[in-house]
C-alpha positions as CSV (number, residue, x, y, z in Angstrom):
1,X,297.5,259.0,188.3
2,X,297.0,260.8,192.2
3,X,296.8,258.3,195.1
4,X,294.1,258.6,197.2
5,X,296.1,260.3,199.7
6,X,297.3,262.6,196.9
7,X,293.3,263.6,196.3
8,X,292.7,264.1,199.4
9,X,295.9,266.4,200.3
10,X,294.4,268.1,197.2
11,X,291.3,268.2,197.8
12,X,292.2,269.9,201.9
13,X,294.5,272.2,199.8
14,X,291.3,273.5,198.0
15,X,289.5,273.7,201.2
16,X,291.3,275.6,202.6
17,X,292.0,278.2,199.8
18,X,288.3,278.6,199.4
19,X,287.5,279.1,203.2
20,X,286.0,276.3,204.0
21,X,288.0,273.8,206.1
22,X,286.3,272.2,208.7
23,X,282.9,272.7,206.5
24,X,282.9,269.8,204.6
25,X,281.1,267.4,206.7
26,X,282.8,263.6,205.5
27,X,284.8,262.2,202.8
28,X,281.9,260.4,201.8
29,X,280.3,263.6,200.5
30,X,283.4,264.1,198.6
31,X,283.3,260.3,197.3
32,X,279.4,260.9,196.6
33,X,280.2,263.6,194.4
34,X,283.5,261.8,192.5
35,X,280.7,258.6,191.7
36,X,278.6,261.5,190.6
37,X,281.0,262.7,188.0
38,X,282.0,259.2,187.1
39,X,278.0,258.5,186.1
40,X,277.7,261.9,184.2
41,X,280.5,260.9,182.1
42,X,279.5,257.8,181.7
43,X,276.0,258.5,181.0
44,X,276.1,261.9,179.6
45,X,279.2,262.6,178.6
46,X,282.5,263.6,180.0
47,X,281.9,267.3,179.3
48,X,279.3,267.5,181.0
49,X,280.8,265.9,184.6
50,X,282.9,268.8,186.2
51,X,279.6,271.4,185.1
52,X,277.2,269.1,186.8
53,X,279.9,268.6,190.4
54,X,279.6,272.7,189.9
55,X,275.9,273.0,189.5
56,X,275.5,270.3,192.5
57,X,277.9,272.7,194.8
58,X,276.5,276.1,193.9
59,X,272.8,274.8,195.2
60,X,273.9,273.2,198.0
61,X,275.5,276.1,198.7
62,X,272.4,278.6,198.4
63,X,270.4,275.9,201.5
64,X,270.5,276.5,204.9
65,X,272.3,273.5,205.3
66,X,274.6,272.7,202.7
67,X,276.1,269.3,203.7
68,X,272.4,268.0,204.0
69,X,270.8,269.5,201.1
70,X,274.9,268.8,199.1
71,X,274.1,265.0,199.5
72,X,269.8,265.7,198.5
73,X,271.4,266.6,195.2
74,X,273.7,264.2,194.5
75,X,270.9,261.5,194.9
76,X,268.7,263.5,193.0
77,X,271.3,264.3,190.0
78,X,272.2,260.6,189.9
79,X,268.7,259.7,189.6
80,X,268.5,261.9,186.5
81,X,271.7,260.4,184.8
82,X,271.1,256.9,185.4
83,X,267.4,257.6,183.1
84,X,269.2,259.7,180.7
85,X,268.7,258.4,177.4
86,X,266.5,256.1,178.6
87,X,264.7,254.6,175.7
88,X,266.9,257.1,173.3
89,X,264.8,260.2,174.8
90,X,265.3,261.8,177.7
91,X,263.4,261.3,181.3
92,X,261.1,263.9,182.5
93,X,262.9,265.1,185.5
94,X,260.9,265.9,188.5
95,X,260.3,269.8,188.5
96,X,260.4,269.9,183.8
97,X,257.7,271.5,183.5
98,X,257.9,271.2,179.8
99,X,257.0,267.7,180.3
């Protein structure tokens, strides 16, 4: 298993392949998005963890400011897992408008 200095010499790695060092604003949007995962998997299922980190970074990425609306998300997503299977059916999330 990585170290955390091993994740984040990674995680910089990355960064900078994908063009954006210096963009991300703290580790603790980083560390956001790890409990994130950890909370899918547990509550939804692993599969479903890595897809949901993905969907999280492709919106943020569409705002005008990504590290604000990045961290919106999270909070929002996290909300939505923790009532997942609430009750053995799904919560309505905010903007289901089947529900």
């Amino acid at each position: 298993m990585a170290t955390h200095e091993e994740i984040g010499v990674w995680l910089g790695a990355v960064e900078r392949e994908l063009g954006l060092h210096g963009t991300i604003e703290s580790a603790q949007g980083l560390d956001a998005v790890a409990e994130l995962t950890g909370l899918v998997a547990d509550r939804v299922g692993p599969e479903a963890a890595g897809r949901t980190a993905f969907l999280v970074g492709a919106a943020a990425g569409r705002a005008e400011e990504p590290p604000v609306a990045a961290r919106d998300f999270t909070d929002k997503v996290a909300a939505l897992a923790r009532s997942w299977n609430a009750d053995t059916e799904r919560a309505a999330a905010p903007h289901d408008p089947g529900r």
